[in-house]
C-alpha positions in Angstrom: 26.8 142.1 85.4 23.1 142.9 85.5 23.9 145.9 83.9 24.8 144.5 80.8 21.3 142.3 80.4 19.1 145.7 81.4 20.8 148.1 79.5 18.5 150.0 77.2 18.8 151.4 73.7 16.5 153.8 72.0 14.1 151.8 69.8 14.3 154.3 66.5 18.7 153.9 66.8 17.8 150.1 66.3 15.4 150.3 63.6 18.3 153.3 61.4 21.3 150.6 62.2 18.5 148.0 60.2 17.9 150.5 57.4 21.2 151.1 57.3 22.7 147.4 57.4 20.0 147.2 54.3 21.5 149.8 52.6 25.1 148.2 53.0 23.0 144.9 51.5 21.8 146.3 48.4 25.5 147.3 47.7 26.5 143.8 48.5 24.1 142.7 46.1 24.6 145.2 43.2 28.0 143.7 43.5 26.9 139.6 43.4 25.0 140.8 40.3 28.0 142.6 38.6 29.7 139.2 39.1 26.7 137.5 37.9 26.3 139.6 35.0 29.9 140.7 33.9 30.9 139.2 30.4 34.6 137.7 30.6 37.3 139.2 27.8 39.1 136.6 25.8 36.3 133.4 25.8 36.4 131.1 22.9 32.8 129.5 23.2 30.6 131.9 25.4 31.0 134.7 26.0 29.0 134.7 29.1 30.2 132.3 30.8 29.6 133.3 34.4 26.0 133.1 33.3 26.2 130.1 31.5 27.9 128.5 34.6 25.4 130.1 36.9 22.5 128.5 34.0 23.6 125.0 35.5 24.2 123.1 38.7 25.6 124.0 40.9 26.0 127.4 39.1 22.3 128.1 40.2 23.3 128.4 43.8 24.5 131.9 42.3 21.3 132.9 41.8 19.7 131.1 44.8 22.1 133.3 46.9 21.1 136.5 45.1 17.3 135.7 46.2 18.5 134.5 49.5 20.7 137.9 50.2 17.6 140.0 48.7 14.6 138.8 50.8 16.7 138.2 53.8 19.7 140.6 54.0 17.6 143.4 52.3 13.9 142.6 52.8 14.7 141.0 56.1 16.6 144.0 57.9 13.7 146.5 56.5 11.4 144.3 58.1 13.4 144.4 61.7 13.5 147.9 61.4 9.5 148.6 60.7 9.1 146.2 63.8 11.2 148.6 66.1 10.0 151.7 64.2 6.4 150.9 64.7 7.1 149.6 68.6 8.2 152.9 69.4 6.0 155.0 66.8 2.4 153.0 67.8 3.4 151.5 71.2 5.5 154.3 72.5 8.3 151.8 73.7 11.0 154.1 73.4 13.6 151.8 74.8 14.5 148.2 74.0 17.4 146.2 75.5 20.9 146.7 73.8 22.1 143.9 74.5 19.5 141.6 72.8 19.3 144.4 69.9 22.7 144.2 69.3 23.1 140.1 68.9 19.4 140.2 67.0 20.2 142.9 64.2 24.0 142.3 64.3 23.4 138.5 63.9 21.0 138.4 61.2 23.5 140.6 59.0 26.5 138.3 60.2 24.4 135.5 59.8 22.9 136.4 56.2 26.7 137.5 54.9 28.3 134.2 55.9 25.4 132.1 54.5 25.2 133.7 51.0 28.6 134.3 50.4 29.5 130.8 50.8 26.6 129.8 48.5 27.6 132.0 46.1 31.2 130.9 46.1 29.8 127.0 46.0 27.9 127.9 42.9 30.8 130.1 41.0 33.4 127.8 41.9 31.3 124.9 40.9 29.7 125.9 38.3 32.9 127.5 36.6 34.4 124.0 37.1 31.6 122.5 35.2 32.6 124.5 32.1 34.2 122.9 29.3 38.5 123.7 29.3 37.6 125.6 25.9 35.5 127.7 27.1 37.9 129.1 29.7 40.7 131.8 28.6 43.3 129.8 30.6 42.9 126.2 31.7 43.5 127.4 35.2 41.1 129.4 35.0 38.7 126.8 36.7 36.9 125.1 33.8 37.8 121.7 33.9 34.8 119.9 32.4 34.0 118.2 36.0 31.2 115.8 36.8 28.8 116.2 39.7 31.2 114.5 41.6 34.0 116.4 41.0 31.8 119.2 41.6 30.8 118.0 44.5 34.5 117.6 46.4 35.3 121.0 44.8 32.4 122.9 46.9 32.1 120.8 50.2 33.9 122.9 52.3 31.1 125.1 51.7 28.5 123.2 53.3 29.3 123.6 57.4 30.1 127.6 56.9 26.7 128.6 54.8 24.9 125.8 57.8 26.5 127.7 60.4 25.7 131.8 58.9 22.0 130.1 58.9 21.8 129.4 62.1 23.3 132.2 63.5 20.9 134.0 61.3 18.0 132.0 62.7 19.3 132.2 66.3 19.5 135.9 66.1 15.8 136.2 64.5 14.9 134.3 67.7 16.9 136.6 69.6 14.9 139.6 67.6 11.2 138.4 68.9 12.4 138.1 72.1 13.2 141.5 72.0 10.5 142.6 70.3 7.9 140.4 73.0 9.8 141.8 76.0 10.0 145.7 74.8 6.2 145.7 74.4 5.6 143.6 77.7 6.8 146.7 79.3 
């Protein structure tokens, strides 16, 4: 069993699987901004109305996700892997443990995708149901003309999931400086 909690990874493999769990980021993101920024067919009143609905609460939560996703998912992971690069380019710490490695760079990208995603779905489905029923190409559609509070039932189930990919994102950066404090302690 102590095999598991000493077993040792090459520093540089850590610090490619964070460039490229970046690189799988920016395409998640090039795809929240297609949704963000993709005109709907058919609309009587706006012709944007994905932006409109992300121009509003809780639309914004959209965007907030988009900025969330960039400077963590993408800006975050490139971060991690300059930390491991530079351990094992300046420090010459050419091994870290795998084990913590893998729960600190796996968790921040699990933790990151489960927290933005459900943001983003809170602020599409809310802010689509905030949209006049004319505005909509169907009523079913989603645009019902809701209140905040209407709004508010509609996106609850969103609130334990986005707390939960936080903290694992948090518990994994934990995870990461640990990592990063024992491979140079060596």
């Amino acid at each position: 069993m102590s095999s598991i909690f000493n077993s040792q990874i090459p520093t540089e493999r850590v610090a490619k699987w964070c460039v490229y769990l970046a690189l799988i980021n920016t395409l998640l993101a090039v795809m929240y901004l297609g949704v963000l920024l993709t005109p709907e067919p058919g609309l009587h009143s706006d012709i944007f109305s994905i932006a409109f609905a992300g121009a509003q609460f809780p639309g914004t939560w959209m965007f907030i996700a988009f900025l969330i996703h960039i400077m963590v998912g993408i800006l975050g992971m490139v971060a991690w892997a300059a930390v491991y690069y530079l351990s094992s380019a300046l420090f010459k710490k050419e091994n870290t443990n795998k084990l913590l490695s893998y729960v600190s760079v796996g968790g921040t990208f699990l933790g990151v995708l489960i927290s933005t995603w459900m943001y983003f779905l809170a602020g599409f489905i809310g802010g689509r149901a905030m949209l006049p029923a004319d505005s909509c190409f169907v009523l079913i559609d989603g645009c019902l003309n809701a209140g905040v509070a209407i709004v508010n039932a509609l996106i609850s189930w969103t609130v334990i999931p986005t707390g939960a990919g936080m903290g694992i994102a948090a518990l994994a950066t934990v995870v990461g400086l640990l990592n990063i404090f024992l491979t140079l302690r060596k």
